[in-house]
TORLOKOL-462122 format. One record per residue (C-alpha): x, z, y negated; residue number from 1. Coordinates in steps of 0.05 Angstrom, whole numbers, plus 32768, in hexadecimal, padded with zeros to 4 digits. Layout:
<sites>
X/Z/Y/NUM
...
</sites>
This chain:
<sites>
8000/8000/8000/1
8019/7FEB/7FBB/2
8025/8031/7F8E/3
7FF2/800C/7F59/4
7FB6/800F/7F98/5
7FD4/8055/7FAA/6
7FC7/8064/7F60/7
7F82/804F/7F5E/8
7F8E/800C/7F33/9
7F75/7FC3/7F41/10
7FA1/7F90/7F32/11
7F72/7F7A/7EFF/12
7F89/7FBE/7ED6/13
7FCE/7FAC/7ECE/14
7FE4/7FC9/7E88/15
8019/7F91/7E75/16
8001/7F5D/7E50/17
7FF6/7F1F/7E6F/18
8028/7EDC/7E77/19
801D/7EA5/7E4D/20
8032/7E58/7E6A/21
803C/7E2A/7E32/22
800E/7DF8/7E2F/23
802F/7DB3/7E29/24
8019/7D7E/7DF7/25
7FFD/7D41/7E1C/26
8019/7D05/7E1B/27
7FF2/7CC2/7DF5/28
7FBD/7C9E/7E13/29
7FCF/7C58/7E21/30
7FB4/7C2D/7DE8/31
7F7E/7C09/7E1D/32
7F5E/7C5E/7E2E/33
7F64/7C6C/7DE7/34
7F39/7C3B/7DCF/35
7F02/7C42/7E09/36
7EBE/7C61/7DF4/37
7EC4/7C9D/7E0B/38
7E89/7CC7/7E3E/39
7E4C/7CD5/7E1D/40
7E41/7D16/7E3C/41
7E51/7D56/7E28/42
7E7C/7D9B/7E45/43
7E5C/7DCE/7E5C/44
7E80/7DF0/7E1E/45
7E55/7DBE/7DEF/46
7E92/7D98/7DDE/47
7E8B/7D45/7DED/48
7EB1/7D2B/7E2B/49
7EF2/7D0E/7E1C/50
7EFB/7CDD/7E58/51
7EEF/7C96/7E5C/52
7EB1/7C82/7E61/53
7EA4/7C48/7EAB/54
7EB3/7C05/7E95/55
7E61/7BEE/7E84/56
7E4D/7C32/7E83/57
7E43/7C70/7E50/58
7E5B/7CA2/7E7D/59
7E9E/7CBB/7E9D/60
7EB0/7CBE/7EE7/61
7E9D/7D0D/7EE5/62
7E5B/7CFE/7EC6/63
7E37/7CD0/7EE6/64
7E63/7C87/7EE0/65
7E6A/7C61/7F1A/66
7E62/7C84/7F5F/67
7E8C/7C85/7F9A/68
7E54/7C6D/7FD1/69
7E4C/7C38/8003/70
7E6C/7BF0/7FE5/71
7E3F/7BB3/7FD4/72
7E2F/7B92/8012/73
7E26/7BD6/803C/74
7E60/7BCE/8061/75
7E64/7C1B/8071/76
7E24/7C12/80A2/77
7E40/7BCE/80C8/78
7E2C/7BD0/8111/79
7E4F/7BA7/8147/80
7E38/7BB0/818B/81
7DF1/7BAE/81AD/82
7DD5/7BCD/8173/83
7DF3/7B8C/8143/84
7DC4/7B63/8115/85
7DD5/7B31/8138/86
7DC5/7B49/8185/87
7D83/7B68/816D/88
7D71/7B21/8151/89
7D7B/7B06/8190/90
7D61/7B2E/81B5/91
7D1A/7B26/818F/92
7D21/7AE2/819E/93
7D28/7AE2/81E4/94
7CEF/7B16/81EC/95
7CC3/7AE8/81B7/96
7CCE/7AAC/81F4/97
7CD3/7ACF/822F/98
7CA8/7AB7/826C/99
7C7A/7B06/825D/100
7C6E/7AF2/8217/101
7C59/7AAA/8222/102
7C27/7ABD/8255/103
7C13/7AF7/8223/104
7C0A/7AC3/81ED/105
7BE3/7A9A/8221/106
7BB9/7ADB/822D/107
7BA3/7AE5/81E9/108
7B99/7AA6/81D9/109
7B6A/7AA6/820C/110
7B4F/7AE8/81F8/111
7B40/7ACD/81B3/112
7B1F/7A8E/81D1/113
7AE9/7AB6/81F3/114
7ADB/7AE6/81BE/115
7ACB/7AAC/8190/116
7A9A/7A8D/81CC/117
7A80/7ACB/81DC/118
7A6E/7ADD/818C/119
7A2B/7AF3/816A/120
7A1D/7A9E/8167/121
7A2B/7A95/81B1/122
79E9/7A7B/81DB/123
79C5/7AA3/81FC/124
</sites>
């Protein structure tokens, strides 16, 4: 145990004053950031934002510019395999003219023909 627990101090209570680090002066913006319109929101202090605003946009990366998701074309959700665009497709088309959904088609065409014949005008 350190003597400043044994003494019944945090370290939060330390008498000495505390260390100051020089803050350094930043360097320039390049003439191109200095001349960008800057982010239209504000700090949670009240103050305006000092970054860039997006190229197009009135806001900063931090506050709302352009996000990080999926790129154009959805290219994060491409699926190769038997679950491709492109298998699925194919797959409809062979069920669409299989030998079952011909005679189904047959079936319900037939269907249909007799409950037109067999309608409220039908002879009696």
């Amino acid at each position: 145990m350190t003597p400043d627990r044994r003494a019944g101090r945090r370290a939060g209570d330390d008498p000495s004053p505390p260390i100051l680090i020089p803050v350094l002066e930043s360097a320039p913006e390049p003439p191109s950031l200095a001349q960008a319109p800057r982010c239209g929101a504000r700090t949670r202090s009240g103050a305006p934002c000092r970054s860039p605003a997006v190229q197009g946009r009135a806001r900063c990366r931090m506050h709302g510019g352009k996000g990080s998701g999926a790129p154009r074309g959805n290219r994060n959700a491409w699926k190769h395999g038997a679950y491709s665009g492109r298998t699925l497709e194919i797959a409809r088309i062979l069920r669409a003219t299989s030998p079952a959904a011909i005679r189904r088609m047959l079936r319900d065409e037939e269907g249909a023909r007799d409950a037109r014949d067999e309608g409220p005008d039908a002879e009696k």
